[in-house]
N, C-alpha and C positions, 0 to 999 in steps of 0.2 A: 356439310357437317364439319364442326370443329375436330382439330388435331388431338385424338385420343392422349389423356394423360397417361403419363407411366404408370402413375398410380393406377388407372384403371387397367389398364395393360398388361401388369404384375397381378392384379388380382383376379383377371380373368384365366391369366395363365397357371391360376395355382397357389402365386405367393413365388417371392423374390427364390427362394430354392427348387422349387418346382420348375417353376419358369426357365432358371438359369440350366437344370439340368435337362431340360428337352431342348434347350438349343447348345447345351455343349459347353457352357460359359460358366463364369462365377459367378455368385450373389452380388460380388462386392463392384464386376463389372456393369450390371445391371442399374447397381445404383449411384453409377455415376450418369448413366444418358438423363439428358434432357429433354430429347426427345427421341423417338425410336430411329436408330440408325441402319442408313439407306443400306448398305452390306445385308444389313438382318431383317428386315421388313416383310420377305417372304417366308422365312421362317418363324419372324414371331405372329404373319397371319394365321400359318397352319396350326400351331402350335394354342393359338386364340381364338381364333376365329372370325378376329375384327379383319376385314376388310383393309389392302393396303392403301386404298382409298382416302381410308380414315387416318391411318397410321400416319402417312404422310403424302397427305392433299396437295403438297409445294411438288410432290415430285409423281404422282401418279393421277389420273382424272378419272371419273367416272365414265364408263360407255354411254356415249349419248348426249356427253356436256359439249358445249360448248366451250 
C-alpha cells in the first residue's frame, strides 16, 4: 500500500485540532509534515488507527513481506 497522505491521516484522526490534541502537539505543527514523522508514527497509529505499515512503509514492513 501507498504512504497514507496527511490528508487522510488528519481526517481520520479527527481534523487538524483533534488530531493534534491527542498527540499533545499544535495544529500548526501538524500542518507542516509532509509525511508522518518517524518520532510520531506510533502515536498517530493509535490515535488512527492506520497501521504504521502504511504511515510509513520506508521505515516499517509488513509481517510476512519479504
Amino acid at each position: 500500500m501507498t504512504t497514507q497522505s496527511i490528508k487522510d491521516v488528519v481526517a481520520r484522526g479527527g481534523g487538524p485540532s483533534a488530531l493534534a490534541k491527542k498527540l499533545g502537539i499544535t495544529s500548526q505543527a501538524i500542518s507542516q509534515w509532509r509525511r508522518a514523522p518517524a518520532e510520531r508514527v506510533a502515536q498517530i497509529e493509535a490515535a488512527t488507527g492506520i497501521p504504521r505499515e502504511d504511515l510509513r512503509p520506508d521505515l516499517f514492513r509488513r509481517e510476512g513481506a519479504a
